[in-house]
C-alpha positions, 0 to 999 in steps of 0.5 A: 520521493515516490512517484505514482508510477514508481516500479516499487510503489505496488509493494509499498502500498502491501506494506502500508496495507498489512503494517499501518493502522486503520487511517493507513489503510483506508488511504491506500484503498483510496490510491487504489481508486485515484487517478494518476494526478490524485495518486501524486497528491496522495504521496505528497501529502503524506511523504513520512508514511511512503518513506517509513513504508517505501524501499528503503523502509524497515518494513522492506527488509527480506525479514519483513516481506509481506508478499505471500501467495496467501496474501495475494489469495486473500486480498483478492477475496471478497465477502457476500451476504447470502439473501 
């Protein structure tokens, strides 16, 4: 079982967010946003999808691996309505 703090969870979280539906990903913003307390909640609640997704996932496989400059790039971009 994943801990809030585990090194691996970061990475977990990029698997879920680019591999899991649209519940998926919306919990993971919440992670995101929660404190230590409610991040272990949030694993806790859910273990099935940190397993599927996690180090020994099949989404971890080199095969699989989400982690790009482009997705570091373009997760961090952020939409702006022009006035």
């Amino acid at each position: 079982m994943l801990k809030y703090n585990d090194p691996s969870i970061y990475d977990t979280i990029e698997r879920i967010e680019v591999h899991g539906g649209s519940f998926a990903t919306a919990l993971m913003t919440t992670f995101r946003l929660a404190d230590p307390e409610n991040k272990q909640r949030i694993i806790d609640t859910w273990p099935e999808l940190f397993q599927e997704f996690g180090p020994k996932g099949i989404f971890a496989s080199p095969q699989q691996r989400v982690h790009s400059y482009a997705y570091e790039w373009t997760k961090k971009l952020s939409l702006y309505k022009e006035s």
